[in-house]
C-alpha positions in Angstrom: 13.5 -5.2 -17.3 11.4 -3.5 -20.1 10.9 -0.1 -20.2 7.4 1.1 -18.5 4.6 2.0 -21.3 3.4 5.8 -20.0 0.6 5.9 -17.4 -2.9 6.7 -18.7 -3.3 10.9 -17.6 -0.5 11.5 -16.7 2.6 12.8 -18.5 4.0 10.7 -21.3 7.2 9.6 -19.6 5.7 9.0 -16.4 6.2 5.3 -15.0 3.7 3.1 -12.7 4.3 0.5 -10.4 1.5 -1.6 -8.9 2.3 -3.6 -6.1 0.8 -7.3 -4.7 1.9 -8.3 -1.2 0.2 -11.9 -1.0 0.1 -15.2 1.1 -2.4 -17.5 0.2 -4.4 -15.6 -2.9 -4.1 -18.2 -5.1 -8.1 -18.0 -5.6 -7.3 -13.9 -6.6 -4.3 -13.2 -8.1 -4.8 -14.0 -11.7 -8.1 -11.9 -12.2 -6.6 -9.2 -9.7 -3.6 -8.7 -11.8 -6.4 -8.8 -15.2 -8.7 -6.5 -13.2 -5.5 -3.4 -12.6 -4.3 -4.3 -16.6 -7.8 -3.3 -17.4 -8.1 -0.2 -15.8 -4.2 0.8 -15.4 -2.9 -1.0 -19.1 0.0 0.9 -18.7 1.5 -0.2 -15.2 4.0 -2.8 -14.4 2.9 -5.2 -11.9 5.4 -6.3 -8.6 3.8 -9.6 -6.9 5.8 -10.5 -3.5 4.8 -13.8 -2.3 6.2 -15.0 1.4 6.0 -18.6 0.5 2.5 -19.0 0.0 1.6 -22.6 0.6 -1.9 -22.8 -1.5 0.8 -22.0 -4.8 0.7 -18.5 -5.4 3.8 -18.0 -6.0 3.5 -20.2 -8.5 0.8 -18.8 -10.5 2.6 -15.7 -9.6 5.8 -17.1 -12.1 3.4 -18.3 -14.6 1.7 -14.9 -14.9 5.5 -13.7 -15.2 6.1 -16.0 -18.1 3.5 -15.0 -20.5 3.2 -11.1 -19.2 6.4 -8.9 -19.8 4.9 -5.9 -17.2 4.3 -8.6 -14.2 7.3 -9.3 -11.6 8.3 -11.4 -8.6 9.7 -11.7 -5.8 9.7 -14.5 -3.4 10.7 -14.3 0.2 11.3 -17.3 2.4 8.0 -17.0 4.5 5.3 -14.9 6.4 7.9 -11.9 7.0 5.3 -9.4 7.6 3.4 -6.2 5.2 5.3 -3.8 6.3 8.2 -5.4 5.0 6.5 -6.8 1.7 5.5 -2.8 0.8 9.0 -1.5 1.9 10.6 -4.1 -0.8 8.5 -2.9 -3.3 8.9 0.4 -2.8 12.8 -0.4 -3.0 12.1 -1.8 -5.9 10.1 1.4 -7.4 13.1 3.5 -6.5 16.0 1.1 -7.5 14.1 1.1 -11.0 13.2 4.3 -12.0 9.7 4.1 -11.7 7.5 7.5 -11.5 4.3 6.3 -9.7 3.9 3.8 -7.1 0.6 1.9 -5.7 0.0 0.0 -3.4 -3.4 -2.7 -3.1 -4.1 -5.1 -1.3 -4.9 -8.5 -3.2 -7.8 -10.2 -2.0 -10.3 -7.3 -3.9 -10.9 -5.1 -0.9 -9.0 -2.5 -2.8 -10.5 -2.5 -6.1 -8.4 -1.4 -9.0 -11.4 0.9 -11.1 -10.1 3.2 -8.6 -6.6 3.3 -9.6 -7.5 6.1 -12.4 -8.7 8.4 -9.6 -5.3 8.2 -7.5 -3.4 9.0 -10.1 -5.3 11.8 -11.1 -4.5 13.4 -7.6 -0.9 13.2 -8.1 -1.0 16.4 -10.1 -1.2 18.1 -6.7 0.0 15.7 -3.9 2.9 13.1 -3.3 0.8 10.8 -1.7 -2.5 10.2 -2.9 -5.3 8.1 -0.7 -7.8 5.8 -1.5 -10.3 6.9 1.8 -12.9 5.1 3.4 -13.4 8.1 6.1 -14.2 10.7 3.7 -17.6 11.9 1.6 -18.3 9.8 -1.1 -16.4 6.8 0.8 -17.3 3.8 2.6 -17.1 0.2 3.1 -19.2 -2.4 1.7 -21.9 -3.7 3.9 -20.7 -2.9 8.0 -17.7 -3.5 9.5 -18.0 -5.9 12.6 -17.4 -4.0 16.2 -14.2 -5.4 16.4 -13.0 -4.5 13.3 -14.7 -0.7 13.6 -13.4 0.0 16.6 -9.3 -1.0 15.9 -9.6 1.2 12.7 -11.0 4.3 14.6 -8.7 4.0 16.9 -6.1 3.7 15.1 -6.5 6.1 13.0 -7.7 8.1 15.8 -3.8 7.9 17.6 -2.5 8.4 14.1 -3.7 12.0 13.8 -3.0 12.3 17.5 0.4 10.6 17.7 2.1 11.5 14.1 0.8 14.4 13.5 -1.3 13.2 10.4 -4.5 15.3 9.4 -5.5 12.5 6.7 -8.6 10.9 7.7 -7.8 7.2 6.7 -4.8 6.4 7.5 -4.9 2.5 8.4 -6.0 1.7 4.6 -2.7 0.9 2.3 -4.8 2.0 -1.5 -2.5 4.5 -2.0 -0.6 6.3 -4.6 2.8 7.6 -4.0 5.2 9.7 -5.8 8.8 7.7 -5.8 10.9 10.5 -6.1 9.7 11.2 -2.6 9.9 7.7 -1.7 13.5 8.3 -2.2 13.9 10.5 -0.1 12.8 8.2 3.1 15.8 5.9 4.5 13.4 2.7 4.6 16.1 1.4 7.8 14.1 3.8 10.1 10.9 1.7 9.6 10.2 0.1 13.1 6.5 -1.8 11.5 7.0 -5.5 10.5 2.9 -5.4 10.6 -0.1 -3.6 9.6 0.9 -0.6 11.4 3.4 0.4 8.5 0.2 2.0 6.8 0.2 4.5 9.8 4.3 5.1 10.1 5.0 5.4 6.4 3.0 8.4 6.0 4.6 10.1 9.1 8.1 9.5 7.4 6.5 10.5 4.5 5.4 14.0 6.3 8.8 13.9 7.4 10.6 14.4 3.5 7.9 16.8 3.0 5.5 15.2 1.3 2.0 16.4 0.7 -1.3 14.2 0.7 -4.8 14.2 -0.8 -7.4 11.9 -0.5 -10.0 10.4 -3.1 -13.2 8.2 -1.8 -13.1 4.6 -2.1 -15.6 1.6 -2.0 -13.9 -1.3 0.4 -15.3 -4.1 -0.3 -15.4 -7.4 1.0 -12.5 -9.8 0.1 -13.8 -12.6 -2.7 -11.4 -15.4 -1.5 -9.3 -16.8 1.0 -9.2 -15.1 4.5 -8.6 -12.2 6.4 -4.4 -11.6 8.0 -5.8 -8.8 10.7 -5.7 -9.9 14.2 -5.9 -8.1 17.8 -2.5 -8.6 18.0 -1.5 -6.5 15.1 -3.8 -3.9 15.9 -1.9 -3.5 19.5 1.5 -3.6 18.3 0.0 -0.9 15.8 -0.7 1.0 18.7 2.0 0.0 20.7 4.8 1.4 17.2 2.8 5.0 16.8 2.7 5.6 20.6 7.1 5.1 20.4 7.0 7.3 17.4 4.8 10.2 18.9 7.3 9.8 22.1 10.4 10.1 20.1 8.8 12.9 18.1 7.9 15.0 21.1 11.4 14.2 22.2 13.0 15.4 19.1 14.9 11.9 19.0 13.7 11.1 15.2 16.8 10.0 13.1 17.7 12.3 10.1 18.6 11.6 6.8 
């Protein structure tokens, strides 16, 4: 692999890793991955496709052909988020990067606020792109459905884990490695969406610290929406275990 070129702000050895988890973003990939090289030139991009059937994977390798900062991985299938970021995140550790982000790649997460996140880890170890504070939002109104699973779970996150973040169901985040490596990615239970909420209680856990920026979340511009009731229970169902085994003291050490 080619040596990182420095991140924009930030010191001049300083390394960035952007990550894609996708299924089925064939209609967004290439002018996501255009859209982050635009406002992040320096960062190295990580697409991990589960076996998209509408061929981004594909477009994925092409993009890996002609761009020497874009990676892949493929995985056999729909294995879950969870996993997709912990891979990544592996991968940010296993090669040497300095910063990693995560986004999500349908455009809800867009990357002109990439500059912002970094910016914040001058202070923190994990930087947050927020819906949930001043200067934040999301673009046009959440649905009741959708409203009411991310206030609650963000709701038992602060409750459960101990977390004093205000968004902590969105996955726009920045994250200093060298405190990623300090997390043993086998105690992640989440497969799912919940991850979001459980890797910033293992990241409390190492001792990171956390800031939050405003961002804009806007609606996706292709394909469809992955949340379901179903992951929004199991989300529930993984921070109440969590908050159990952390009143219990029964939380694994490393």
């Amino acid at each position: 692999m080619n040596p990182a070129k420095p991140v924009n702000g930030s010191s001049p050895s300083s390394r960035l890793l952007v990550s894609l988890a996708t299924y089925n973003e064939a209609e967004n990939l290439r002018p996501l991955v255009a859209s982050i090289r635009e406002f992040a030139p320096s960062a190295h991009v990580l697409v991990i496709d589960d076996n998209s059937p509408d061929g981004t994977g594909d477009i994925a390798d092409d993009l890996a052909r002609t761009m020497d900062d874009v990676h892949v991985i493929h995985r056999s299938g729909k294995l879950g988020l969870g996993t997709a970021i912990v891979a990544a995140m592996r991968f940010a550790v296993d090669k040497g990067y300095d910063v990693y982000i995560n986004l999500d790649a349908d455009f809800s997460h867009p990357p002109r606020f990439i500059p912002a996140l970094l910016a914040g880890l001058d202070r923190v170890d994990v930087m947050i792109g927020s819906r949930y504070i001043p200067g934040g939002g999301v673009e046009g109104e959440f649905d009741f459905r959708r409203k009411f699973m991310s206030t609650g779970i963000n709701m038992y996150a602060r409750l459960l884990l101990g977390l004093n973040t205000r968004d902590n169901s969105g996955s726009f985040r920045a994250y200093r490695v060298s405190k990623l490596a300090k997390i043993d990615f086998d105690w992640v239970r989440s497969r799912g969406y919940s991850f979001q909420e459980e890797i910033l209680f293992w990241c409390k856990r190492v001792g990171c610290t956390f800031g939050e920026t405003p961002i804009l979340f806007e609606n996706r511009r292709g394909g469809i929406s992955k949340l379901n009731r179903n992951e929004a229970v199991r989300a529930l169902q993984i921070m109440l275990a969590l908050g159990v085994d952390r009143a219990l003291g029964r939380l694994p050490e490393r």
